[in-house]
Backbone as a ProteinNet text record, in pm:
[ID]
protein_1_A
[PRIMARY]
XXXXXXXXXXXXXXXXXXXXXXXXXXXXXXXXXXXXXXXXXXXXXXXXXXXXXXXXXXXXXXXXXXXXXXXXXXXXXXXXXXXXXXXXXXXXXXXXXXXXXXXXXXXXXXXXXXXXXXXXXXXXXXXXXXXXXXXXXXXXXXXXXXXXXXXXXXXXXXXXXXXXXXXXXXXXX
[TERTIARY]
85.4	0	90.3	50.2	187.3	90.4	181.8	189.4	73.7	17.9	-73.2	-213.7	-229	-307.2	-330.6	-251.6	-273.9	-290	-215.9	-245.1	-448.4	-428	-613.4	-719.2	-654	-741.3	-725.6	-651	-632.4	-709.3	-693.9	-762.1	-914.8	-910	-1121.7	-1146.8	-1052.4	-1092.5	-1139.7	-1009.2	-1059.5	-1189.5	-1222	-1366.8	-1448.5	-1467.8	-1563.1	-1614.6	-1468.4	-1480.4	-1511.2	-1450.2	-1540.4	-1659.2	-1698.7	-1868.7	-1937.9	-1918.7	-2008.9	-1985.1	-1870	-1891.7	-1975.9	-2034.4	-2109.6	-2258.6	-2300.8	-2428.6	-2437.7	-2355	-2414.6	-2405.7	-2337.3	-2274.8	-2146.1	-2223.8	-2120.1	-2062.4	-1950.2	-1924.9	-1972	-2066.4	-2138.5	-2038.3	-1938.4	-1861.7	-1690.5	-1698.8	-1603.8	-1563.6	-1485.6	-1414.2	-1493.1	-1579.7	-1621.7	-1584.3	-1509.6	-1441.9	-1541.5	-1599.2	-1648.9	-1680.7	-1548.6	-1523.1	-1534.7	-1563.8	-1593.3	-1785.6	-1802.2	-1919.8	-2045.6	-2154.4	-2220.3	-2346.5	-2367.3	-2479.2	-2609	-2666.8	-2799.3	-2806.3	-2663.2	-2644.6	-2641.9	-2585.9	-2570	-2717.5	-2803.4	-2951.3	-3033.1	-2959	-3041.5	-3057.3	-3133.2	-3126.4	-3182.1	-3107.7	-3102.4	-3183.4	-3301.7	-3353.6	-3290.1	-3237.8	-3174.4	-3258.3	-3206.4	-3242.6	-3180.9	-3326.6	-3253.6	-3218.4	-3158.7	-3026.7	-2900.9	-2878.2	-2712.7	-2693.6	-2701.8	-2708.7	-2751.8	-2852.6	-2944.7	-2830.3	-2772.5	-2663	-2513.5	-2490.3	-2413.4	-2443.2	-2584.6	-2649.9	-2670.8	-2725.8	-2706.3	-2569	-2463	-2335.3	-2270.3	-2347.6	-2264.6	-2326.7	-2437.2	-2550.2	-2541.3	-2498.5	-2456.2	-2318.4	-2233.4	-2102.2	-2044.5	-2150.6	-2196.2	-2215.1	-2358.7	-2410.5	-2300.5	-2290.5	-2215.1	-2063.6	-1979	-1856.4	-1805.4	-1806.9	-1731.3	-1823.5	-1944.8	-2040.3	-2022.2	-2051	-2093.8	-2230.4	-2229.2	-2426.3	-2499.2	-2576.6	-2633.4	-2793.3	-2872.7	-3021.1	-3048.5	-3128.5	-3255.6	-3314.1	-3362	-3412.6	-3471.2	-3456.2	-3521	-3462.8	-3619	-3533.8	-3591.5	-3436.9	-3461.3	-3521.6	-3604	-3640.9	-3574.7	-3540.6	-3492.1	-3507.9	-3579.5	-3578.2	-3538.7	-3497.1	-3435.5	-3453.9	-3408.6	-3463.4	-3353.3	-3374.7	-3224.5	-3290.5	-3274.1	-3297.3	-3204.7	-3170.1	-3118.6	-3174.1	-3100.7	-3147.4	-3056.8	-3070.9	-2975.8	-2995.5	-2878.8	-2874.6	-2838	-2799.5	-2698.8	-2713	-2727.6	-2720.1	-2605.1	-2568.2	-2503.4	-2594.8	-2477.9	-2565	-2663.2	-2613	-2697.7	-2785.7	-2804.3	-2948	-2861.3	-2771.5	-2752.3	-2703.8	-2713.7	-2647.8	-2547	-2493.9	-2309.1	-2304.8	-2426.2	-2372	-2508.6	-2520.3	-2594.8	-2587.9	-2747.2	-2723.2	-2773.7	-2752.8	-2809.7	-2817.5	-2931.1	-2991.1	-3067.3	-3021	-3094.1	-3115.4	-3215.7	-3364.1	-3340.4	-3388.3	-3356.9	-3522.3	-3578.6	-3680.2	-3674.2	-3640.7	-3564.1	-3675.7	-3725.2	-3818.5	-3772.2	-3736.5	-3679.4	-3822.6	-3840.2	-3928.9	-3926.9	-3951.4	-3923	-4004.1	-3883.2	-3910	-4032	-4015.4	-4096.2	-4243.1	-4252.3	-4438.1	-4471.4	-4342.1	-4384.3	-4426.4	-4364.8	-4445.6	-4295.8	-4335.4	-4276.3	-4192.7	-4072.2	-3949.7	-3912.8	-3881.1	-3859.2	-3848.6	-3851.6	-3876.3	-3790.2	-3814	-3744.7	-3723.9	-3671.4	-3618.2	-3546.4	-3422.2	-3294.5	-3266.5	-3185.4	-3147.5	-2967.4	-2964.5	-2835.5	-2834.7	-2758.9	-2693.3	-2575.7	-2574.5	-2427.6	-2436.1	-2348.5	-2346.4	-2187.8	-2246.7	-2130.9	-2116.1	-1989.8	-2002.2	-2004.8	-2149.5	-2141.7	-2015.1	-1973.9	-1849.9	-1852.8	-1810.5	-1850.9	-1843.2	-1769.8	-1719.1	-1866.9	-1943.5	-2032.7	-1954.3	-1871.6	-1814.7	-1816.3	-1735.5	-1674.5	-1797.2	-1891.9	-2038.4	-2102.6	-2133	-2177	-2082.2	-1958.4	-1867.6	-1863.8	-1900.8	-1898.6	-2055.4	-2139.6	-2280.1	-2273.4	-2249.7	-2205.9	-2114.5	-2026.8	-1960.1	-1982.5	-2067.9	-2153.9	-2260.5	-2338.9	-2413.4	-2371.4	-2294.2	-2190.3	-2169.7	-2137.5	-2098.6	-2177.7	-2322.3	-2446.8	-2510.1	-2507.4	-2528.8	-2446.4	-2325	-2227.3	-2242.5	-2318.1	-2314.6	-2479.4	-2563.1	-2711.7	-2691.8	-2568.7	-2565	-2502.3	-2439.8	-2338.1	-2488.8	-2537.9	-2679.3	-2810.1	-2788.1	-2867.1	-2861.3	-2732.5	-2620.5	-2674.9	-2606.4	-2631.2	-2775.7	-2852.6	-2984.8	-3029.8	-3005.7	-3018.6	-2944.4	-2807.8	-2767.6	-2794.6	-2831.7	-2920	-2993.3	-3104.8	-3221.7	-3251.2	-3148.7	-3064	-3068.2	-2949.5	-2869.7	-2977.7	-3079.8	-3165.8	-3275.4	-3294.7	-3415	-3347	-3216.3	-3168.8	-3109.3	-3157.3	-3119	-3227.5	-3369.8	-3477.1	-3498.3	-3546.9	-3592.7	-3701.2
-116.5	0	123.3	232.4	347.3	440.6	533.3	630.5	701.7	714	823.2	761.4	638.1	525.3	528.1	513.1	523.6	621.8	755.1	873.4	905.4	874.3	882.8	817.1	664.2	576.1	629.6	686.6	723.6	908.1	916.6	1036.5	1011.4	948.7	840.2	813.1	757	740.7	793.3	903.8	1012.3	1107.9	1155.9	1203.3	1125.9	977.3	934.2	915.9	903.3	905	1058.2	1133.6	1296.3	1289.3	1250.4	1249.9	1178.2	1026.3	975.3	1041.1	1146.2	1156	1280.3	1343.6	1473.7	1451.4	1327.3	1294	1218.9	1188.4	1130.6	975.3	894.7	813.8	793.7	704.6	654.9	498.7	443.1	305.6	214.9	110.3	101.7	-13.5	-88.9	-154.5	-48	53.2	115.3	150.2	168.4	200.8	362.4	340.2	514.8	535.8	496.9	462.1	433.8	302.9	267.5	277.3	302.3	318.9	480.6	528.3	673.8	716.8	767.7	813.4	894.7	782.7	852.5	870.9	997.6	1056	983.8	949.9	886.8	771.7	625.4	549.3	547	657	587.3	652	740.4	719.2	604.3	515.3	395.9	350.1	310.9	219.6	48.8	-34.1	-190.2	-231.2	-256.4	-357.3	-493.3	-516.7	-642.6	-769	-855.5	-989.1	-1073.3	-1144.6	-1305.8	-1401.9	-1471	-1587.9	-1566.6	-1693.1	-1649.4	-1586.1	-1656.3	-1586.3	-1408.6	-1390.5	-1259.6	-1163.3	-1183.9	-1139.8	-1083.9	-1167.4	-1165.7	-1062.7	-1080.2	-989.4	-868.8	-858.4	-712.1	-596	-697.8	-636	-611.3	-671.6	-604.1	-517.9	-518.1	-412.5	-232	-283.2	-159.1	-96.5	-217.9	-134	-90.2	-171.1	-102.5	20.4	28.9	165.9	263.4	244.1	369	300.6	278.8	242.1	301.7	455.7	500.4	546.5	466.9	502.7	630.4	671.5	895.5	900.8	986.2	1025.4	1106.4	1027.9	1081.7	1065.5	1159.6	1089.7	995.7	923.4	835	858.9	819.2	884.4	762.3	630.7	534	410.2	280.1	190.7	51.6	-72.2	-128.8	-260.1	-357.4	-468.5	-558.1	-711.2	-814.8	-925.4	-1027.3	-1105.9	-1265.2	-1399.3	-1462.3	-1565.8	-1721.2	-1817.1	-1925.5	-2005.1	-2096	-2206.5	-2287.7	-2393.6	-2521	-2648.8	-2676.8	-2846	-2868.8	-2952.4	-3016.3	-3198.4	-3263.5	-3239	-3178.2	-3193.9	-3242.6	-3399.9	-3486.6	-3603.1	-3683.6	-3866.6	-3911.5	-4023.9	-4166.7	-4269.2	-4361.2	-4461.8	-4558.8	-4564.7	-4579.4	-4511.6	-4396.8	-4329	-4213.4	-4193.6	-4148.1	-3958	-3868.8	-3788.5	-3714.7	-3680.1	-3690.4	-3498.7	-3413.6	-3289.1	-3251.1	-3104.7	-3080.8	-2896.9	-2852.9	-2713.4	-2637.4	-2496.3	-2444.2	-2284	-2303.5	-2125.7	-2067.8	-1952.7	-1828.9	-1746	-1675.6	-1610.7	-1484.3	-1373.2	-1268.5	-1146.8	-1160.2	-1010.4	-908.8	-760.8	-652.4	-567.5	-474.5	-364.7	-230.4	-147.9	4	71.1	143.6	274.5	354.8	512.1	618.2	631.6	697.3	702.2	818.1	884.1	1000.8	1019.4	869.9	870.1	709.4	652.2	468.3	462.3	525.1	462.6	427.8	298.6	195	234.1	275.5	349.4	248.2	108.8	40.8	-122.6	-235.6	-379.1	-439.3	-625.2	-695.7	-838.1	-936.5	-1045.7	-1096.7	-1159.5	-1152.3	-1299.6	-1398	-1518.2	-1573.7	-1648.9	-1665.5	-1820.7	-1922.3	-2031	-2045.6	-2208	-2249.1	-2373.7	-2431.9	-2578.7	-2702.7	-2764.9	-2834.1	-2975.1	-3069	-3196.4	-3268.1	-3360.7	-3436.2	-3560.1	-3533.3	-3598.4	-3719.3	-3854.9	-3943.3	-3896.5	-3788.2	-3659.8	-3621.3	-3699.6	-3536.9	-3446.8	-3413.6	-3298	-3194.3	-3285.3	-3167.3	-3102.7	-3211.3	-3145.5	-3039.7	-3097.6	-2948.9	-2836	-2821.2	-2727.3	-2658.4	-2752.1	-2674.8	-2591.6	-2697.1	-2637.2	-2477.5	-2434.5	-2345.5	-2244.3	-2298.6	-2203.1	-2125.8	-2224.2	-2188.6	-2072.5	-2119.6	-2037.7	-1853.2	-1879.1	-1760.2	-1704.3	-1783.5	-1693	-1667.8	-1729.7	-1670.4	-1598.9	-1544.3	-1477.7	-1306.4	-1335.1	-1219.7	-1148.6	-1289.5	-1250	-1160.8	-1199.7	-1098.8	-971.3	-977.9	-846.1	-738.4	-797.3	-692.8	-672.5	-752.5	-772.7	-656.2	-660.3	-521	-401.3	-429.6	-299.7	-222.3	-303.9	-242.7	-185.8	-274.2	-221.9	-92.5	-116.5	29.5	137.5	130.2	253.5	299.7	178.2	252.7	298.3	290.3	325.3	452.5	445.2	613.1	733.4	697.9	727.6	806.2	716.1	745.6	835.9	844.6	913.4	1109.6	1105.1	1195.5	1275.1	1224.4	1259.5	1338.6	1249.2	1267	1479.4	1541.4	1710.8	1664.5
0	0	0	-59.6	-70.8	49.8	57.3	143.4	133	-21.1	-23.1	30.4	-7	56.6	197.6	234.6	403.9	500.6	392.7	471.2	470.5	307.1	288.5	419.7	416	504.1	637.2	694.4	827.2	865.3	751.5	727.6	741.4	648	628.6	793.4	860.2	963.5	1064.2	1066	1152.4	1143.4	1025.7	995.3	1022.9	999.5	1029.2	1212.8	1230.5	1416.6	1447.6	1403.8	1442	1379	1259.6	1262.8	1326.5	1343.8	1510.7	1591.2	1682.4	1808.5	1763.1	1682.9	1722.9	1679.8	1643	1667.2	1779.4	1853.5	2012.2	1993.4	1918.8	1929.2	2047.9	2080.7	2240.2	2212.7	2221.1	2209.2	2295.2	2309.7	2409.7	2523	2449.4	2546.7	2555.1	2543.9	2575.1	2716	2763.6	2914.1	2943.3	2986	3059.4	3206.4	3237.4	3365.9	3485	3501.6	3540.7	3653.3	3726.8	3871.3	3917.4	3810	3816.2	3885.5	3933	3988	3889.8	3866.1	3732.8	3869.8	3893.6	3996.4	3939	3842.9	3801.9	3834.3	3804.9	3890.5	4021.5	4094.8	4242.6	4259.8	4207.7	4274.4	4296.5	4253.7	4246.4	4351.7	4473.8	4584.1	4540.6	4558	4558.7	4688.3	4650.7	4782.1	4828.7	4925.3	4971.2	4873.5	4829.8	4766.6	4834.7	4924.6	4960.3	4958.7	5006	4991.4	4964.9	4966.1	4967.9	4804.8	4708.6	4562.4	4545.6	4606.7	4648.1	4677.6	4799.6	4884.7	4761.5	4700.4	4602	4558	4456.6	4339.1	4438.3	4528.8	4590.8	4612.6	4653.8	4688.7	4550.9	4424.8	4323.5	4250.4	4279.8	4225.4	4309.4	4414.6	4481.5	4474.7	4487.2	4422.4	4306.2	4225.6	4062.5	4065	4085.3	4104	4168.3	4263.8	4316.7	4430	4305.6	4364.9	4463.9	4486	4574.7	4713.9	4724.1	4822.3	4858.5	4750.8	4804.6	4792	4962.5	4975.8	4875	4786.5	4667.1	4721.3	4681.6	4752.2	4630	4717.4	4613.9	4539.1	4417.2	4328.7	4281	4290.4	4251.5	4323.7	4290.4	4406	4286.1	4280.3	4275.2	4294.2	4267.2	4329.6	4210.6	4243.4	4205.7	4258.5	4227.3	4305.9	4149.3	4231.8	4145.5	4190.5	4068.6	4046.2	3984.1	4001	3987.9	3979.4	3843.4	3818.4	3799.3	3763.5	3719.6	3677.3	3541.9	3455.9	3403.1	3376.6	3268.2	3158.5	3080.5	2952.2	2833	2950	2858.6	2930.3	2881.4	2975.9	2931.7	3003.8	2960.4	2932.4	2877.4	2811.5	2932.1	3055.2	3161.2	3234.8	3154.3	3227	3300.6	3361.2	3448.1	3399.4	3460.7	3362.5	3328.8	3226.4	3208.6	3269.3	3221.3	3192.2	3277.2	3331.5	3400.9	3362	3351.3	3314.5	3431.9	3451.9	3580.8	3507.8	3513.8	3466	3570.4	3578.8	3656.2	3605.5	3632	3585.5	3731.3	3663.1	3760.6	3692.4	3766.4	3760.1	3817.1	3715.7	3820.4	3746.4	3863.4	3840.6	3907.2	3815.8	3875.1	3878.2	4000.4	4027.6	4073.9	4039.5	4072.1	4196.3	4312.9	4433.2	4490.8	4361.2	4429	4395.7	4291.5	4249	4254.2	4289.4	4292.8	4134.1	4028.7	3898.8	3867.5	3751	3708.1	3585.6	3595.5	3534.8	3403.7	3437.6	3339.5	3413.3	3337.8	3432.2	3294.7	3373.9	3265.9	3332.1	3264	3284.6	3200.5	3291.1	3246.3	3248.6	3210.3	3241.5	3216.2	3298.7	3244.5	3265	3163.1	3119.5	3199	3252.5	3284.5	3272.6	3240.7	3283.7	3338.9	3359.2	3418.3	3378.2	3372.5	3352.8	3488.4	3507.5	3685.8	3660.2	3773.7	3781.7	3842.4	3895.9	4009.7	4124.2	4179.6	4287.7	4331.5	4485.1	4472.3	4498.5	4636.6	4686.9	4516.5	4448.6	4313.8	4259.2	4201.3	4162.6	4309.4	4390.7	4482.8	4432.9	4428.5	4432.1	4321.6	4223.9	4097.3	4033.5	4081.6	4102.2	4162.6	4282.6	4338.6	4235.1	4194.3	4146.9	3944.8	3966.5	3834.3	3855.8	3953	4049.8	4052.3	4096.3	4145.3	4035.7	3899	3794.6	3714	3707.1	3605.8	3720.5	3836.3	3938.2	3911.1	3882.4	3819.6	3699.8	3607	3438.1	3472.8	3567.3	3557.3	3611.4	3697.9	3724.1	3708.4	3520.9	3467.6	3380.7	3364.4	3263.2	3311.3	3440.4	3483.7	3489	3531.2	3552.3	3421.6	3310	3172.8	3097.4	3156	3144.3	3204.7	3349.6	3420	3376.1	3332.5	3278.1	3187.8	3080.1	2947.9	2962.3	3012.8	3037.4	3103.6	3187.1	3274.8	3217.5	3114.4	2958	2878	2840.1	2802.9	2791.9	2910.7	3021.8	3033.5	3085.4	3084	2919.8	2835.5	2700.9	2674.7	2675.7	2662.3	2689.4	2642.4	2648.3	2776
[MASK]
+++++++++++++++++++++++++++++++++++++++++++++++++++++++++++++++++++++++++++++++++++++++++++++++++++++++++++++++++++++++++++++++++++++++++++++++++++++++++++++++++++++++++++++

């Protein structure tokens, strides 16, 4: 490729990246520094969700929202509550079964604190699975730790929802 080639394409590029950013094009998995304090997020209040899974999804839903716990008032409160199934999805030739799936199901309803009306809702799910081993100890352990991580994957899954929706709202005239 010669010189004049590449100066062009890099050129092409750059216009085109200055013309998305001035219609309001945002990269949606880009680094907005996460750990940075977005005031519409930390309005969010997380109602406790129980169990041990619950417990999880709460402590990351809150340090989501507002990593650096600064007193922001309320402005909306979430509810979540969740569901954990699990199923063979694979036998052996003796009946017994080789692979085992475990999905959780999460229903999260945001509402504005100051009229109780219904901001935005949803249901979310997440896939895991595992191979059962002759090990119970290993299968409990791994059950669990599957658990834990489609427990993690719903609540980057909310996260993202709620901020869009945030995003959104505050765009809005």
């Amino acid at each position: 490729m010669s010189w004049r080639n590449r100066v062009l394409a890099s050129l092409g590029t750059v216009l085109l990246g200055t013309g998305l950013a001035g219609c309001g094009f945002h990269p949606l998995y880009a680094d907005h520094g996460r750990d940075a304090l977005d005031p519409a997020l930390a309005s969010v209040q997380v109602d406790q969700i129980h169990d041990r899974l619950g417990q999880v999804l709460t402590n990351q839903l809150r340090d989501g929202f507002n990593p650096t716990s600064a007193a922001v008032p309320a402005r909306y409160r979430l509810d979540v509550s969740l569901a954990s199934t699990h199923y063979d999805s694979a036998l052996r030739s003796d009946g017994t079964a080789s692979h085992t799936t475990i999905r959780v199901t999460a229903d999260y309803v945001l509402r504005s604190l100051a009229d109780n009306k219904l901001a935005t809702s949803g249901k979310l799910r997440s896939d895991n699975g595992l191979d059962v081993l002759d090990n119970q100890y290993a299968n409990t352990i791994g059950v669990q730790t599957e658990e834990l991580r489609a427990v993690r994957d719903l609540g980057d899954q909310i996260h993202e929802k709620i901020a869009i929706y945030l995003r959104q709202t505050a765009a809005k005239p």
